[in-house]
Residue frames as qw, qx, qy, qz and C-alpha x, y, z in Angstrom:
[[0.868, -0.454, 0.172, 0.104, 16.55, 9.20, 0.77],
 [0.745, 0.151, 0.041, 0.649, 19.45, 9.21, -1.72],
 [0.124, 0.699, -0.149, 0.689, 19.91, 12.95, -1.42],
 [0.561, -0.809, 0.122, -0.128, 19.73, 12.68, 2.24],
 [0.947, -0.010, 0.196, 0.253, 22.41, 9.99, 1.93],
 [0.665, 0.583, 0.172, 0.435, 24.53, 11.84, -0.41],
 [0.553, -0.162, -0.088, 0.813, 27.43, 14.29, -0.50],
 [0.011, -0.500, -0.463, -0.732, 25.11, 16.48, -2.18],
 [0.484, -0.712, -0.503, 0.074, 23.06, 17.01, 1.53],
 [0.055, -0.667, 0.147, -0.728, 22.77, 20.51, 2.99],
 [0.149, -0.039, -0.777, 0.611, 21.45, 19.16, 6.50],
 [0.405, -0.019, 0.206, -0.891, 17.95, 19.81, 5.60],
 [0.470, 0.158, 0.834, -0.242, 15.15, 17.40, 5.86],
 [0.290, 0.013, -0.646, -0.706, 12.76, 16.30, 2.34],
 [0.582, 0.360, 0.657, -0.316, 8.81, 15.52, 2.46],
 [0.103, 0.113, -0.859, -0.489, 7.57, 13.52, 0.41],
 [0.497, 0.104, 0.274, -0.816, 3.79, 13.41, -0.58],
 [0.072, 0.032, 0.958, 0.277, 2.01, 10.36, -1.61],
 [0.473, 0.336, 0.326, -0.747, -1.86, 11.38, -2.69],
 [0.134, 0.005, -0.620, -0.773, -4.23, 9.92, -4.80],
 [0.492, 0.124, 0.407, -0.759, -7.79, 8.82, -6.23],
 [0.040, -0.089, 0.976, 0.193, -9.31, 5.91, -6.70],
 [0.484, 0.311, 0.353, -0.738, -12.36, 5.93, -8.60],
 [0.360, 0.039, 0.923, 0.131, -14.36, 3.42, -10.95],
 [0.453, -0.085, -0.516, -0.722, -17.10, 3.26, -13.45],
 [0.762, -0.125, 0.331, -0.543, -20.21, 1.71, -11.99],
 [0.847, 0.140, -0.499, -0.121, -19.62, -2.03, -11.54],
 [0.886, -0.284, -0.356, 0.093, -17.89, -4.38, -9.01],
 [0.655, -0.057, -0.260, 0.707, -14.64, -2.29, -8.30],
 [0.103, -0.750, 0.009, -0.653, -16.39, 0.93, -7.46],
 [0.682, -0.658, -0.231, -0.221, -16.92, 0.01, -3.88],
 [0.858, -0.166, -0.044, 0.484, -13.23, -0.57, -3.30],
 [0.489, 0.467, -0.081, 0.732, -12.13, 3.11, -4.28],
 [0.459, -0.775, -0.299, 0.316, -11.28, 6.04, -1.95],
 [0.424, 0.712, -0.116, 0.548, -8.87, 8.42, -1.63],
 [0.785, -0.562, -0.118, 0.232, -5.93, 9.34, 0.61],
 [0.497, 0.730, -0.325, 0.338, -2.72, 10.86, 1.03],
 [0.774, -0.499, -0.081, 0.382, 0.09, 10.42, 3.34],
 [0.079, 0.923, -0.280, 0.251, 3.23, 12.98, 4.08],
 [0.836, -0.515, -0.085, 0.168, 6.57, 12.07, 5.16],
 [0.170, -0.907, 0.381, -0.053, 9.35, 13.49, 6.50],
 [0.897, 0.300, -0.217, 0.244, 13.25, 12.33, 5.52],
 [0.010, -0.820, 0.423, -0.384, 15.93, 12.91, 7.46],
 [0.529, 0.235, -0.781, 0.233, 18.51, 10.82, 9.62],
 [0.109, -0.025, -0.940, 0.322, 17.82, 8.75, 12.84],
 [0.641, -0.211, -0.261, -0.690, 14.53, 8.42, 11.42],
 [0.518, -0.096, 0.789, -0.316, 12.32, 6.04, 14.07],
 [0.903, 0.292, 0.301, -0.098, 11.29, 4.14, 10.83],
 [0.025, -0.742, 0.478, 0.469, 14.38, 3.38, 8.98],
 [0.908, 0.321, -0.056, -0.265, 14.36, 1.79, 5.68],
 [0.340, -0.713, 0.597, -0.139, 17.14, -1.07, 5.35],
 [0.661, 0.083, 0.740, 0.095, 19.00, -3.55, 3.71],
 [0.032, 0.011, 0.639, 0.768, 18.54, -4.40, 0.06],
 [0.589, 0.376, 0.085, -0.710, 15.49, -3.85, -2.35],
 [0.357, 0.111, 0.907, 0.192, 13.99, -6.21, -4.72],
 [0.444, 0.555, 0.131, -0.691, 11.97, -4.97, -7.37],
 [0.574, 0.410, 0.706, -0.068, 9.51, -6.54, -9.88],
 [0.424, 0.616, 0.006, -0.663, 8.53, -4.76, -13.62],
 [0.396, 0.116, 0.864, 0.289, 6.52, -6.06, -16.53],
 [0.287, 0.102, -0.232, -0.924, 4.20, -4.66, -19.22],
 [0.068, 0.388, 0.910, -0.130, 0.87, -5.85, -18.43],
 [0.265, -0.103, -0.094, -0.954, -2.20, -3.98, -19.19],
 [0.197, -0.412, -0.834, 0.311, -3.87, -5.19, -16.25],
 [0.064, -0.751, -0.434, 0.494, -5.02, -1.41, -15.07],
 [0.446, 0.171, 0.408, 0.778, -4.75, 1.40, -17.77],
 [0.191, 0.740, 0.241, -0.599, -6.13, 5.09, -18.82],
 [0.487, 0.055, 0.636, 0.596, -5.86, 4.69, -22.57],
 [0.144, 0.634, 0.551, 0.523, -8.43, 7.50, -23.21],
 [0.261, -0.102, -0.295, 0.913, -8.71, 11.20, -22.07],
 [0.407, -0.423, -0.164, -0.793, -12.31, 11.80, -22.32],
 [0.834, -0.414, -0.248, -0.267, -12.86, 9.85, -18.86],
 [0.071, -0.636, 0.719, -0.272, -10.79, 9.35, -15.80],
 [0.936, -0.054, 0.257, -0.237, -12.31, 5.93, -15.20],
 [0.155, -0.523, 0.772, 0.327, -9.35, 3.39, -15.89],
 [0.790, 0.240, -0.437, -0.357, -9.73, 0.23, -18.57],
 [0.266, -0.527, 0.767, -0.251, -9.34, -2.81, -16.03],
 [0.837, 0.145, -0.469, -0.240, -9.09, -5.97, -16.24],
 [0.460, -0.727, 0.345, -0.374, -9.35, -7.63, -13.23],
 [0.915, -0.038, 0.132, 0.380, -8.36, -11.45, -13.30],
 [0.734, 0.527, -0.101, 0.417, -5.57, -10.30, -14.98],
 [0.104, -0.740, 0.199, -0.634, -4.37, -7.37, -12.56],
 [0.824, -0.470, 0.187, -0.254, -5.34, -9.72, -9.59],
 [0.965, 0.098, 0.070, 0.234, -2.58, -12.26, -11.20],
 [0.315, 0.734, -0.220, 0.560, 0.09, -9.11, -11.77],
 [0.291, -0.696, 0.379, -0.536, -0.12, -8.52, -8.22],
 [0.817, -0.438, 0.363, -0.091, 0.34, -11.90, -7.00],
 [0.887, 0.308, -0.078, 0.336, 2.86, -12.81, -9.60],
 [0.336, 0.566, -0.428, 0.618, 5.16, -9.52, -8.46],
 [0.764, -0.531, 0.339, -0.138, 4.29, -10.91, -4.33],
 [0.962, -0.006, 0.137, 0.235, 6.03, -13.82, -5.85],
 [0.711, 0.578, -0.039, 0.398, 8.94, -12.50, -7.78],
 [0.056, 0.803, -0.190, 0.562, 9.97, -9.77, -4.78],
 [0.730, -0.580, 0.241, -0.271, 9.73, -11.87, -2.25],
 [0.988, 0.054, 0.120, 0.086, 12.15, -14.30, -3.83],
 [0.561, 0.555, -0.224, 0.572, 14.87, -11.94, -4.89],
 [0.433, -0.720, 0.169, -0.515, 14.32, -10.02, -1.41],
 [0.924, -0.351, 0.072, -0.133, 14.95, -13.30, 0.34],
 [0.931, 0.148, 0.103, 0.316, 17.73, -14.40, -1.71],
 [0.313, 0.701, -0.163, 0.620, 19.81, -10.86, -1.46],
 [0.716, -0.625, 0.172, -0.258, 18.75, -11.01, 2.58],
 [0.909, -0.364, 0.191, 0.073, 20.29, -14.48, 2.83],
 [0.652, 0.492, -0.166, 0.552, 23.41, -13.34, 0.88],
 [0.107, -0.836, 0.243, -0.480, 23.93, -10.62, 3.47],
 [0.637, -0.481, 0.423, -0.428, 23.78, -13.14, 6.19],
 [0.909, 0.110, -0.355, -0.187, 25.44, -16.33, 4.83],
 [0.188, 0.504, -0.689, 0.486, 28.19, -16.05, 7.33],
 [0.591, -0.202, 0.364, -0.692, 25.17, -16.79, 10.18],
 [0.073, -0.117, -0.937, -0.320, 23.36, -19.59, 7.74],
 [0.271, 0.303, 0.834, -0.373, 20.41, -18.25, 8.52],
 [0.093, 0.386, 0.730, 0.556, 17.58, -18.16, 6.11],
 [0.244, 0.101, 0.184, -0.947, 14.73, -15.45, 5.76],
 [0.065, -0.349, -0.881, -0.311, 11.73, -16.31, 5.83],
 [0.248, -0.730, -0.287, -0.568, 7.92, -14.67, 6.84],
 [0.601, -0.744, -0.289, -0.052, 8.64, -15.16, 9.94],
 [0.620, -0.028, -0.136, 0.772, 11.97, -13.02, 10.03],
 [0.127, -0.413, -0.024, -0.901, 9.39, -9.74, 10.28],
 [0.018, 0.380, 0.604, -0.700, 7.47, -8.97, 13.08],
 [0.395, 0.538, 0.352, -0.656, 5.01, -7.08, 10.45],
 [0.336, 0.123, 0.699, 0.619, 3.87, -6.93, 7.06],
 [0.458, 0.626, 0.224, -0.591, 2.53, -3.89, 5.08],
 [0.372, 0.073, 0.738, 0.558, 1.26, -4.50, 1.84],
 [0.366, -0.098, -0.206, -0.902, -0.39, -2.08, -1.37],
 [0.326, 0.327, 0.831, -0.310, -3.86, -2.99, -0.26],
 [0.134, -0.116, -0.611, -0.771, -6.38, -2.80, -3.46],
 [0.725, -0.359, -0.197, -0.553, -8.71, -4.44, -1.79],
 [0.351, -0.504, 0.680, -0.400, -8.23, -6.56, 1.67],
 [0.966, 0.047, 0.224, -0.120, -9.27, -9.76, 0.17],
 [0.707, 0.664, -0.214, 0.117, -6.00, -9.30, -2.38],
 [0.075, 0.800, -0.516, 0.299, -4.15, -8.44, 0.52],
 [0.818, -0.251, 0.518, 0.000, -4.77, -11.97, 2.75],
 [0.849, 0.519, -0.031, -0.091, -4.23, -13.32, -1.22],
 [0.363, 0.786, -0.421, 0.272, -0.53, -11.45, -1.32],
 [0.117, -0.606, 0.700, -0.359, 0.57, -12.12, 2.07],
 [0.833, -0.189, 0.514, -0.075, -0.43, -15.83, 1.76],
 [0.774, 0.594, -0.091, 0.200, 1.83, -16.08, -1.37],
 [0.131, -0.801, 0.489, -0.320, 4.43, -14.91, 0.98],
 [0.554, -0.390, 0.711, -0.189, 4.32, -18.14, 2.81],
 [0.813, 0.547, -0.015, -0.200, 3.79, -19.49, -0.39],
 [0.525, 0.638, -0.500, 0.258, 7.65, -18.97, -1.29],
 [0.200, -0.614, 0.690, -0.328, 8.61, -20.01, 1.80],
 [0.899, -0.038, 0.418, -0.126, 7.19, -23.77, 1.30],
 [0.584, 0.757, -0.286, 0.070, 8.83, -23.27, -2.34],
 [0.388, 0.641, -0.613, 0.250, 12.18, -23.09, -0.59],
 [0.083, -0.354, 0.835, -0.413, 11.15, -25.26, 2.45],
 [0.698, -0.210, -0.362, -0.580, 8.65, -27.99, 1.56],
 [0.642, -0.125, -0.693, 0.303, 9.83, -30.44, 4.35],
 [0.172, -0.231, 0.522, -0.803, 8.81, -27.75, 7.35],
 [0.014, 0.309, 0.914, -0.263, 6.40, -29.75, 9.37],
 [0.435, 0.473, 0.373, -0.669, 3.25, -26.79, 8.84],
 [0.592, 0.488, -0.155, -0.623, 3.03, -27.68, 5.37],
 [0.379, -0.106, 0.919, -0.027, 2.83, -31.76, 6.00],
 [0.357, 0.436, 0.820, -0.103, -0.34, -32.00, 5.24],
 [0.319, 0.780, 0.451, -0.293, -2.52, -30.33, 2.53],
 [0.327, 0.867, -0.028, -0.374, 0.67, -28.40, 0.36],
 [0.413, -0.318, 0.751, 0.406, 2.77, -31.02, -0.51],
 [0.644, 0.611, 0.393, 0.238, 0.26, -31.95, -3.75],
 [0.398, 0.914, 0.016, 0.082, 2.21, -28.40, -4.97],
 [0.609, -0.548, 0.374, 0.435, 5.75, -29.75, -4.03],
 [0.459, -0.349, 0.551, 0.603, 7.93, -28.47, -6.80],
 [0.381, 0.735, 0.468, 0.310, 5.44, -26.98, -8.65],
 [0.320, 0.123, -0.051, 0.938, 6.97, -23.53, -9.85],
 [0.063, 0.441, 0.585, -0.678, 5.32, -20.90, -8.08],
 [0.190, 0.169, -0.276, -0.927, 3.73, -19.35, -11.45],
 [0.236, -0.277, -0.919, -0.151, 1.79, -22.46, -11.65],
 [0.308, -0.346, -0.771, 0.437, -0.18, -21.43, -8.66],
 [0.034, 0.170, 0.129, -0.976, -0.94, -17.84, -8.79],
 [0.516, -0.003, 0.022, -0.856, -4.24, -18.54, -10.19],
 [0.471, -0.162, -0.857, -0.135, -4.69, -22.03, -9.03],
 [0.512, -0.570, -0.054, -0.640, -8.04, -21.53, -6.60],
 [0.894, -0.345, -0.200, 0.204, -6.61, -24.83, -4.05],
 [0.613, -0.100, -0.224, 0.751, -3.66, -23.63, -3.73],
 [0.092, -0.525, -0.016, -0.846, -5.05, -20.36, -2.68],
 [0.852, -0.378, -0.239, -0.273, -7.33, -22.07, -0.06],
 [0.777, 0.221, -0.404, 0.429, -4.29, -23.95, 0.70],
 [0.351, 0.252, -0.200, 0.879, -1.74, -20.93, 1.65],
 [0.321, -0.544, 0.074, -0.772, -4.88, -18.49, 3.04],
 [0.843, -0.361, -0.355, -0.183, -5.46, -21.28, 4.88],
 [0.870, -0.003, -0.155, 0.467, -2.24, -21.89, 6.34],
 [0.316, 0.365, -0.050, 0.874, -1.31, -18.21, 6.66],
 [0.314, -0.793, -0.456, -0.252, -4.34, -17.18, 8.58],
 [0.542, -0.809, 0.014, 0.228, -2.37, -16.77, 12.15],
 [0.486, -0.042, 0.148, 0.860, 0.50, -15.25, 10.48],
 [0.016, 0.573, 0.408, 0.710, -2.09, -12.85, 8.77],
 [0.537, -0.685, -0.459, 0.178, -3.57, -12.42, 11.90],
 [0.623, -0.712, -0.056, 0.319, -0.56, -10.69, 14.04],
 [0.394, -0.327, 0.207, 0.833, 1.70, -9.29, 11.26],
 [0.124, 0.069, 0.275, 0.951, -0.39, -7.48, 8.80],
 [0.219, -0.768, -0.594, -0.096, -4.36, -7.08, 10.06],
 [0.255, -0.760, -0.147, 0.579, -3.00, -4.39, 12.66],
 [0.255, -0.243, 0.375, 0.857, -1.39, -2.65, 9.49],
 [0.025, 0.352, 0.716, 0.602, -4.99, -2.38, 7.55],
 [0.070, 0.681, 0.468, -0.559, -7.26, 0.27, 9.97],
 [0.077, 0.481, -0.321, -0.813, -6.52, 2.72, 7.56],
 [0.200, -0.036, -0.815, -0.542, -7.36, 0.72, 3.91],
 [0.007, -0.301, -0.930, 0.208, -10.47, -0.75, 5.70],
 [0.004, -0.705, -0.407, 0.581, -12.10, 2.35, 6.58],
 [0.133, 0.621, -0.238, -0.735, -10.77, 4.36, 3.18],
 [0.807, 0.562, 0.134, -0.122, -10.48, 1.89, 0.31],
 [0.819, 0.086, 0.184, 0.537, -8.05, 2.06, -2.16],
 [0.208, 0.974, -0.074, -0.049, -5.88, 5.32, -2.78],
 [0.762, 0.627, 0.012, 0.159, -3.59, 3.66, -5.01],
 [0.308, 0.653, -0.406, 0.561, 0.23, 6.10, -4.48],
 [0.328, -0.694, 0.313, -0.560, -0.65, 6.23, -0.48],
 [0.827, 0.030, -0.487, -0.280, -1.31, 2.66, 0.02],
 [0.791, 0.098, -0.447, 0.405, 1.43, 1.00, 1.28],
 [0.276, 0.259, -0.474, 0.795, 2.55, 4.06, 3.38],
 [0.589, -0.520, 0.079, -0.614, -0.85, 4.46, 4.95],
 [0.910, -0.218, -0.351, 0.038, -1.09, 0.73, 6.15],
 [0.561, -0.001, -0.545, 0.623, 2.53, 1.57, 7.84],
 [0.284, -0.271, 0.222, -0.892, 0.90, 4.46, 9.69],
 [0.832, -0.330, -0.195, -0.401, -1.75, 1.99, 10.77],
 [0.732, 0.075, -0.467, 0.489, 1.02, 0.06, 12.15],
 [0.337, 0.280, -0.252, 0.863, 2.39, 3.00, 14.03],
 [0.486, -0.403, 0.076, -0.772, -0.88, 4.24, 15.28],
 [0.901, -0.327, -0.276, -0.073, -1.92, 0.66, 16.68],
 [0.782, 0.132, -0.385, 0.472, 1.89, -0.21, 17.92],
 [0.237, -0.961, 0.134, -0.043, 3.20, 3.36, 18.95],
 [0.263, 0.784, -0.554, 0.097, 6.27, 2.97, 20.66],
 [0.781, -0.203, 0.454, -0.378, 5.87, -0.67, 20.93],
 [0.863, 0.503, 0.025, 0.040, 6.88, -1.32, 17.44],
 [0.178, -0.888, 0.383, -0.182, 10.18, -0.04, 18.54],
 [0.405, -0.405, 0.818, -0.054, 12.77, -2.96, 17.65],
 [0.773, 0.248, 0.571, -0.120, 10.63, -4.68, 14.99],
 [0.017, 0.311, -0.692, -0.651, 11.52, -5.30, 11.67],
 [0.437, 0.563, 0.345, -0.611, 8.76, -4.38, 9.17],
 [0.352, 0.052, 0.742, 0.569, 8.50, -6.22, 5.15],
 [0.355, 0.627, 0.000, -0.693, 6.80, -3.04, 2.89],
 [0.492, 0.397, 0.685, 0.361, 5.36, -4.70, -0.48],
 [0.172, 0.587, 0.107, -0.784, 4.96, -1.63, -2.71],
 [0.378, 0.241, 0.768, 0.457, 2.97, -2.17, -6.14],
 [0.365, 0.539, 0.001, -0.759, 1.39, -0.09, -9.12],
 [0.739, 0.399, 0.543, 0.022, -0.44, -1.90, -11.92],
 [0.406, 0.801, -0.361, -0.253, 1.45, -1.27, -15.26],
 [0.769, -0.590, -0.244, 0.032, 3.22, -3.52, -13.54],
 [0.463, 0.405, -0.547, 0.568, 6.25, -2.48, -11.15],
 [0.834, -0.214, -0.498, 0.100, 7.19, -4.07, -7.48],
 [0.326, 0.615, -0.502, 0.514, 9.17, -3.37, -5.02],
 [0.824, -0.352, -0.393, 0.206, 10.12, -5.76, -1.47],
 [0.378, 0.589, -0.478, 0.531, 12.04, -3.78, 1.02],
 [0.586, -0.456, -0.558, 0.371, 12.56, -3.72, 4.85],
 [0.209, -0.789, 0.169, -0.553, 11.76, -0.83, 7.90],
 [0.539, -0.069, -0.638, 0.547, 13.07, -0.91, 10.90],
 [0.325, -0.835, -0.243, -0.372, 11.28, 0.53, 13.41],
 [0.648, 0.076, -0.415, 0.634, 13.73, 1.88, 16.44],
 [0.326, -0.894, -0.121, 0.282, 13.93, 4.73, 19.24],
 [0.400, 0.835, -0.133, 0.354, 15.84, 7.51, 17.84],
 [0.653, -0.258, -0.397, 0.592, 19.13, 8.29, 20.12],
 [0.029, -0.462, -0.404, 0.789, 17.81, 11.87, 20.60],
 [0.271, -0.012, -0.319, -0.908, 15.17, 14.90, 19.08],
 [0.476, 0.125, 0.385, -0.780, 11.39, 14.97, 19.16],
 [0.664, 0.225, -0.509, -0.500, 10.69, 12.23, 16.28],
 [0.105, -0.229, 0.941, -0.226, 9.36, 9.10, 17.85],
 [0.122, -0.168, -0.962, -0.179, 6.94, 6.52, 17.10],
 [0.085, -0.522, -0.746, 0.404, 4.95, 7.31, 19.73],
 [0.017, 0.543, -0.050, -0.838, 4.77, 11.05, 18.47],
 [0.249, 0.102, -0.602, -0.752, 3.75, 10.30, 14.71],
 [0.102, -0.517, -0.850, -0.017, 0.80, 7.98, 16.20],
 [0.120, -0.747, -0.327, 0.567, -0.30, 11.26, 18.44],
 [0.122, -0.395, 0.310, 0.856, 0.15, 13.57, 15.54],
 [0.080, -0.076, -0.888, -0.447, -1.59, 11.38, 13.01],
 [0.332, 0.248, 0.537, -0.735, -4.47, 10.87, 15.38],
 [0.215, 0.093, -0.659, -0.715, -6.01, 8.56, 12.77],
 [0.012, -0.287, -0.865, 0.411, -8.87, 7.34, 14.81],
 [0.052, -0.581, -0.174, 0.793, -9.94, 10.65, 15.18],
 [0.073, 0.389, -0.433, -0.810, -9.55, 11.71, 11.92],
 [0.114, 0.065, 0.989, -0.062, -11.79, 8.34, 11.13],
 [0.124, -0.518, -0.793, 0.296, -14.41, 9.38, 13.12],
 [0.084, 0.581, 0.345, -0.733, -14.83, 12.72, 12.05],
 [0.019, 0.101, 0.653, 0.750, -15.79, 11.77, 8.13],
 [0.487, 0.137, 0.242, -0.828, -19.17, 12.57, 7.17],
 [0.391, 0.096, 0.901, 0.160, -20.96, 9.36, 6.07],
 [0.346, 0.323, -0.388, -0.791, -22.48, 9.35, 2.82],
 [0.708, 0.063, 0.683, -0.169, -24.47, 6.88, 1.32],
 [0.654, 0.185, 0.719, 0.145, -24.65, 5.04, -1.80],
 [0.320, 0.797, 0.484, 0.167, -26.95, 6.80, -3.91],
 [0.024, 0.990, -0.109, -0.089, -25.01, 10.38, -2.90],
 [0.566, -0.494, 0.496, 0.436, -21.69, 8.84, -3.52],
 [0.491, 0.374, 0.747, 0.247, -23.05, 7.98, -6.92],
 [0.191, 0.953, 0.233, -0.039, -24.40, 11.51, -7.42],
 [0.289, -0.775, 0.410, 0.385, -20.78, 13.02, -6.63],
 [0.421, -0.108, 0.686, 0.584, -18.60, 10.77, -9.05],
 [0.344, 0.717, 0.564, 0.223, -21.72, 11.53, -11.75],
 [0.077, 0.996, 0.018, 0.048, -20.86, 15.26, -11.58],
 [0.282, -0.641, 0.525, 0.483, -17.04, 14.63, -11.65],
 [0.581, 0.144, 0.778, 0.189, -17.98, 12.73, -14.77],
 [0.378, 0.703, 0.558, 0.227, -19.69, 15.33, -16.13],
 [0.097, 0.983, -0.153, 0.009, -17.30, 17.91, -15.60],
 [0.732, -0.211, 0.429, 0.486, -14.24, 15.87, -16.40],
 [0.554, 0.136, 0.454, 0.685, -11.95, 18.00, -18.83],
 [0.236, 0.650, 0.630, 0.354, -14.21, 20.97, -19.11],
 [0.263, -0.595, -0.126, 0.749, -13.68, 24.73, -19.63],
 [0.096, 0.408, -0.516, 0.747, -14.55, 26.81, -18.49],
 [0.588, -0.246, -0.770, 0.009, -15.79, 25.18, -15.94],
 [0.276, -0.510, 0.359, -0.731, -17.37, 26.64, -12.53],
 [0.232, -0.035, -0.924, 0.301, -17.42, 23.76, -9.70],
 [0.549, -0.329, -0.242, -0.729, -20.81, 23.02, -8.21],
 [0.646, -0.130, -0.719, 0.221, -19.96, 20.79, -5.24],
 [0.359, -0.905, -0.133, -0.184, -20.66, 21.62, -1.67],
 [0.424, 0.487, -0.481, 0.594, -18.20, 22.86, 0.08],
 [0.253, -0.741, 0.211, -0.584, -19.54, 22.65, 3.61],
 [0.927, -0.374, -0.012, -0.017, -18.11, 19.75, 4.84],
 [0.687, 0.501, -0.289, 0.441, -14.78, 20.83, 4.36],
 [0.728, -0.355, -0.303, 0.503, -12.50, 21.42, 7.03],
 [0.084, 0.993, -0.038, -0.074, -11.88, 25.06, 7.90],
 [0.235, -0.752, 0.504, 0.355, -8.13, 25.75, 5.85],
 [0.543, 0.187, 0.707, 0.413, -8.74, 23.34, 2.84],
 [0.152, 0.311, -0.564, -0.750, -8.30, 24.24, -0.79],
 [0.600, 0.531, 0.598, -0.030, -10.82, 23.71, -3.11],
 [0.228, 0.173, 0.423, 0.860, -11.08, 24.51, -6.71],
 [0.327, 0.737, 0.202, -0.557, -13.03, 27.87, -7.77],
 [0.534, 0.730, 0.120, -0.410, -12.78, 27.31, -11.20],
 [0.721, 0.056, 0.630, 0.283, -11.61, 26.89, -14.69],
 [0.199, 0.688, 0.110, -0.689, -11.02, 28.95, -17.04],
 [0.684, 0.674, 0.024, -0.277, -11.31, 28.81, -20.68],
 [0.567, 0.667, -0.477, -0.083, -7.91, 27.92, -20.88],
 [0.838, -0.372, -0.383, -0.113, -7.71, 25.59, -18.32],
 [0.129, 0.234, -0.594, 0.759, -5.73, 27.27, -16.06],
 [0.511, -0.608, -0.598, 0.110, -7.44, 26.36, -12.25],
 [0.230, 0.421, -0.463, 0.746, -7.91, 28.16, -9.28],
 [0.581, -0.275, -0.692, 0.328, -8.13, 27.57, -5.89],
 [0.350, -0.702, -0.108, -0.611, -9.94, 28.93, -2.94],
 [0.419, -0.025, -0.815, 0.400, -9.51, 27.81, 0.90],
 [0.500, -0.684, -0.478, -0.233, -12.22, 28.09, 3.58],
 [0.373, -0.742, -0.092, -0.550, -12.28, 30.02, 6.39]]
């Protein structure tokens, strides 16, 4: 985006690839991984346009880590990690708010959740993600405890600072409680995608807006969209999309839903079960790091035109085959 921006711009367009993989040691957070990528295209009178300031979060936490190279399995720690990610909801959403309502003090009006029409947020896991996006309305009792929805039940946390809270289990209750029909209509429609895949970590945030886009189309057209983007280590970032009809060319909402064609794409995984999901990660386990190395996975559920690896050689240089 800054090089599009920039004097430096030729008049060509930049993609940008978000991919990754999200995989666990056997135990409670295996079920939550997946894997995903997302592609996107940069270039001016984009129909999602990003906008406004940023707000961004970063702390050294060693919530999520890889601290050893004989295993790709990370070292996690999950209370902790769970509290990272709702401390940098808190921390982005407050500077985000408070750089917003500078822009606009001429007006007097104040941002709050209900100045977006959506919310995407990273989605680890879709319980974390009601978690985040009731901490959202979280900051907004913070700076407005006298609104009538939060008479009853959240005054006991009037003027408690919001760190207090992040791992107080009532005031979770509280806020999820209180957030439901907000959760409801601005960020459920933004989770088809996470639901169905899991976590894939780099893609996260930009899948969920593609859920958006695929549900909405060119309905979304005029909304203003709040993108939470997080990576455990820890770093944050609050910004705003605008979703809009271009004023001419072939890029339109409606067109990246029909392109995407994530339904589709959905519906045509092959379903696996437990026990063979288990078998798979067990043989990336046992051929983590190793050469030379000849792969032993099938390959016949690939799509005809995907890469795969053929091999490894003694010096770990890879190569790569593609199907038919």
């Amino acid at each position: 985006m800054a090089w599009v921006e920039s004097s430096a711009w030729d008049g060509r367009y930049a993609v940008v690839v978000c991919g990754d993989i999200a995989v666990y040691a056997p135990g409670p957070a295996r079920p939550t991984g997946g894997a995903g990528a997302v592609a996107m295209l940069i270039g001016p009178d984009a129909p999602l346009a990003i906008s406004g300031p940023r707000a961004t979060h970063a702390v050294e936490v060693y919530d999520f880590y890889k601290p050893r190279g004989d295993t790709e399995y990370a070292t996690v720690d999950g209370k902790l990690s769970q509290a990272a990610y709702l401390t940098a909801v808190d921390r982005t959403w407050a500077r985000l708010k408070a750089k917003l309502d500078a822009d606009s003090a001429d007006d007097g009006a104040r941002t709050t959740l209900d100045s977006f029409g959506y919310v995407c947020m990273h989605s680890p896991y879709q319980k974390l993600v009601q978690k985040g996006f009731a901490r959202l309305l979280c900051g907004d009792f913070i700076d407005a405890p006298d609104a009538p929805e939060f008479a009853d039940g959240a005054q006991r946390w009037r003027a408690v600072p919001a760190a207090q809270t992040v791992s107080d289990r009532d005031a979770e209750k509280c806020f999820m409680a209180l957030a439901k029909r907000r959760f409801d209509s601005k960020c459920a429609p933004t989770s088809t995608v996470s639901a169905a895949v899991g976590n894939c970590y780099t893609a996260a945030v930009y899948l969920n807006l593609l859920s958006l886009v695929c549900a909405e189309r060119d309905r979304l057209a005029g909304e203003r969209i709040l993108l939470f983007s997080y990576g455990s280590g820890a770093v944050a970032t609050a910004f705003t999309v605008r979703a809009r009809a271009p004023s001419a060319g072939d890029f339109t909402l409606g067109r990246i839903a029909a392109s995407a064609d994530v339904g589709a794409r959905l519906d045509a995984r092959a379903p696996r079960s437990v026990e063979q999901m288990g078998a798979a990660l067990a043989l990336r386990e046992a051929a983590y790091g190793a050469a030379p190395y000849a792969p032993k996975g099938d390959i016949g559920d690939l799509r005809p035109g995907t890469y795969y690896l053929q091999g490894v050689d003694e010096l770990h240089r890879r190569s790569y085959a593609r199907v038919p």
